[in-house]
N, C-alpha and C positions, 0 to 999 in steps of 0.2 A: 039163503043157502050159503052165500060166498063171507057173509058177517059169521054164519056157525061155525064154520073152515077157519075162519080166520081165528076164531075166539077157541076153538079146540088146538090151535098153532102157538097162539099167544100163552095157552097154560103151560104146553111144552118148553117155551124156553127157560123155565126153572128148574127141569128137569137136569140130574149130571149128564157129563157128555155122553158118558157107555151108556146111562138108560135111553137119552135119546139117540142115539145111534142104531139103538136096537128097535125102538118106534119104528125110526126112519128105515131100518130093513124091511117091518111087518109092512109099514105102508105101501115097500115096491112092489114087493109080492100081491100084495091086494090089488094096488095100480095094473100091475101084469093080469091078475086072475078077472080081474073084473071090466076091464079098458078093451075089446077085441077088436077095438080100431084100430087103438094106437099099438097092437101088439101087430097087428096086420103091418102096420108101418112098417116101425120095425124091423120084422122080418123081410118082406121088401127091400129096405134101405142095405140091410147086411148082407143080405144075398148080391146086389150088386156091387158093392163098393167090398167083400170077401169073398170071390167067388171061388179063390182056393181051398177055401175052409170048409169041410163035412160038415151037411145036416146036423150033427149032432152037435159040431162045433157053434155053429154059429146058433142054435138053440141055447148053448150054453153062455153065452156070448148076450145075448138077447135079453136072460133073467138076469145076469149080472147088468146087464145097464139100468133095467127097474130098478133095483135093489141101491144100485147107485143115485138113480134119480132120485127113489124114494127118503135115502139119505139126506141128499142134499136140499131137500124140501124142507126138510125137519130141522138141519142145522142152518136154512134162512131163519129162523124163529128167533136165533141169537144175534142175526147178523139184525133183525127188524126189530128188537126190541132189550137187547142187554144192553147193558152200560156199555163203553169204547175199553175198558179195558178185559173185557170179557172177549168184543171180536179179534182183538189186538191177538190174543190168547188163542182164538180158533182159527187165524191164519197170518203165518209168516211170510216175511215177502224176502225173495232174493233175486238179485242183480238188480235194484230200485239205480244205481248208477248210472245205469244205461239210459234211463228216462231223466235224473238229474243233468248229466253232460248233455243230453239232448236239449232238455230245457233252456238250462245255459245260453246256448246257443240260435235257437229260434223257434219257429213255431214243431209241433211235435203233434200228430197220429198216432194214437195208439190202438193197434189192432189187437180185438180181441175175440179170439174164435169162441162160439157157442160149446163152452164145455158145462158139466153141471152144475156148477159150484160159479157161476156168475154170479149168481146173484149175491154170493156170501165176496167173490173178487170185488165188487164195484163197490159196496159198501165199507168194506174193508180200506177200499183205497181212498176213500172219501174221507177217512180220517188221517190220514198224508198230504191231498193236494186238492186245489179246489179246480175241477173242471166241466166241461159238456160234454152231453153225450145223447143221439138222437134214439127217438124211442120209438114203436108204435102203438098207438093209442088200443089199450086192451076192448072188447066188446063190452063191458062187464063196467060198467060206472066204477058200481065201488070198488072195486079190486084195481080198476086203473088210479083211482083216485088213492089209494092204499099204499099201491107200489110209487107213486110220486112222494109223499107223505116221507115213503122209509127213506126213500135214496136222498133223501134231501135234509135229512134229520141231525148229520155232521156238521154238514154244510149246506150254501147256498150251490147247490151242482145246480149247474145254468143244461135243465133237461129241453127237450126241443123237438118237436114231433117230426116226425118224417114226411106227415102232409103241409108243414109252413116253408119246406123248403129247403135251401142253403147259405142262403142269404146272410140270416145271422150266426150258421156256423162257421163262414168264412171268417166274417166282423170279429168275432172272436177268437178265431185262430191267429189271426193277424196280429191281434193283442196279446198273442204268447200265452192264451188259455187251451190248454192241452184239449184235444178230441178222442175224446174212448169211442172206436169204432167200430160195433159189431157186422161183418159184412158176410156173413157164409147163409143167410138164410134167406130162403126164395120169395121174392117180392114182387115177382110176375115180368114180362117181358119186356117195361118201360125201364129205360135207363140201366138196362142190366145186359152183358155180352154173355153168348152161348160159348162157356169154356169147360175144361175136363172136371170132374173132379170125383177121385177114385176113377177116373177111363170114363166116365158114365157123364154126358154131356149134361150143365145146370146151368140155369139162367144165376149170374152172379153180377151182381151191380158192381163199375168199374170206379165209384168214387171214391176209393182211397189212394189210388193214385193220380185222379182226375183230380181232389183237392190238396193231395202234396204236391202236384205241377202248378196249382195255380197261387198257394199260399207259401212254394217253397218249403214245405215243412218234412220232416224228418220221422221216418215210420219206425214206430216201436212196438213190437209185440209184444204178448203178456200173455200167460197161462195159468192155469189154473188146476190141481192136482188135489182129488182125495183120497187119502189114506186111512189106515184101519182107523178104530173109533179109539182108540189111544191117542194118536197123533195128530198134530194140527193139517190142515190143507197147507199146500205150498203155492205161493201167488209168482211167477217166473218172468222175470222181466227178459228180453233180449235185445243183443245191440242192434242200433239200427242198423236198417238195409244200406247195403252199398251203391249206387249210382241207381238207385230208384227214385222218381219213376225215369222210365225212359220214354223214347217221344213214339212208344207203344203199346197205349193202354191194355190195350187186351193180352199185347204178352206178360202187360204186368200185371194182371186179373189172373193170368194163370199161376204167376210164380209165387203170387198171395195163395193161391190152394192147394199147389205142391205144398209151402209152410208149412200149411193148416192140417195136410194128409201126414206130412211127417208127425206133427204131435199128437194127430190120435193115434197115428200106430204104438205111440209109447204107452195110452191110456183106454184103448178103445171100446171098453166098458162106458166109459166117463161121455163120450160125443153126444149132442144131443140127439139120438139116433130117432125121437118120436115127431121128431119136424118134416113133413113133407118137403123135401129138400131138389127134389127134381119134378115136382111137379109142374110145373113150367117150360113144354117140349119146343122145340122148334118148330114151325107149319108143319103139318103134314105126317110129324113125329109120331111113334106109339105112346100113346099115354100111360106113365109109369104105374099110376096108381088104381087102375079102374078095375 
């Protein structure tokens, strides 16, 4: 099944961008009509983290994220199999300065929130600079074995599972090899502090400031932004943080999610809203998704 998906993905990327963008709307909708899991989610996730927003709104709120997801599914097909100057083409990068004077200077974190168009970010930046980034091993052989294949097609990106550890991500940060960091998604109650995000308490793993205190390195964020199917995505570097971390991890595990709440408020179609993100209560807690 995951070879047919793949090989109906791979015809797509010779499609123009308007025809696939129009794909990638049919498929949210499909995603949406056919997925009542991940719609369950979803809806779930918006209602807590929008609880100003009308029924109506945040329904409407909800198909736009399919439709975005479903987008960004379709414009991976460019990022996993076009030439480089075709991704070059489907996403522009601005304030890349902020990670260059970074660099410069020492080791560098860069934090990147789960928006939907990662996968088209990482790829895209892979043709820039050569670095790590920790992953978790998909269920699904081939499709893990697929996604290591694309992300590594530019370059040697030194990939690193999140069951071998940190060991070699320190080694290598130390070596002024940059860290793409994804840290907003629920990885269960080991190594992760119970902090706010949207008000609504999540287990969030505290090692991006746990490894900018131990490597000295310098946190830089980076975004990710799709636009109508004329226009390229916007890849958004920002300067580094000021006097992060401090010698409080968890207040700095919160100020990493403020961040993160402030740039979905700009896009918040685009969040990866289908990720059980608070499933991970404290003892004793109501469990969010049952």
């Amino acid at each position: 099944m995951t070879r047919a998906v793949l090989a109906i993905l791979w015809v797509l990327h010779f499609l123009p961008r308007r025809v696939l963008s129009l794909f990638g709307h049919i498929l949210g909708l499909l995603f949406f009509l056919l997925s009542k899991e991940r719609r369950r989610v979803v809806t779930i996730n918006l209602k807590l983290c929008f609880p100003n927003l009308s029924v109506r709104e945040r329904n409407t709120l909800r198909l736009k994220h399919f439709i975005a997801l479903g987008r960004a599914i379709a414009d991976s097909s460019i990022a996993w199999w076009s030439k480089a100057s075709s991704i070059r083409s489907l996403a522009t990068i601005k304030g890349k300065k902020y990670l260059n004077e970074a660099l410069r200077e020492g080791p560098v974190i860069v934090l990147a929130p789960h928006f939907v168009g990662l996968e088209v970010l990482g790829i895209r930046l892979s043709l820039e600079e050569n670095a790590q980034s920790m992953y978790s091993n998909q269920k699904d052989p081939v499709l893990n074995q697929f996604l290591i294949s694309r992300r590594t097609r530019f370059r040697n990106i030194q990939l690193i599972s999140r069951q071998d550890g940190i060991k070699n991500v320190v080694r290598a940060l130390k070596a002024r090899l940059p860290l793409f960091f994804l840290p907003d998604m629920d990885l269960g109650a080991r190594d992760a502090v119970f902090v706010p995000f949207f008000g609504v308490i999540a287990a969030t793993v505290d090692a991006v400031p746990r490894l900018a205190a131990l490597t000295n390195a310098k946190v830089i964020p980076v975004t990710i932004q799709q636009f109508k199917s004329n226009k390229p995505y916007e890849i958004e570097f920002f300067p580094a943080w000021d006097n992060y971390p401090s010698n409080d991890f968890t207040a700095d595990t919160i100020i990493m999610n403020k961040f993160i709440e402030e740039q979905v408020h700009k896009m918040p179609e685009q969040y990866y809203w289908v990720h059980k993100r608070f499933k991970t209560q404290p003892n004793d807690a109501e469990q969010v998704y049952d």
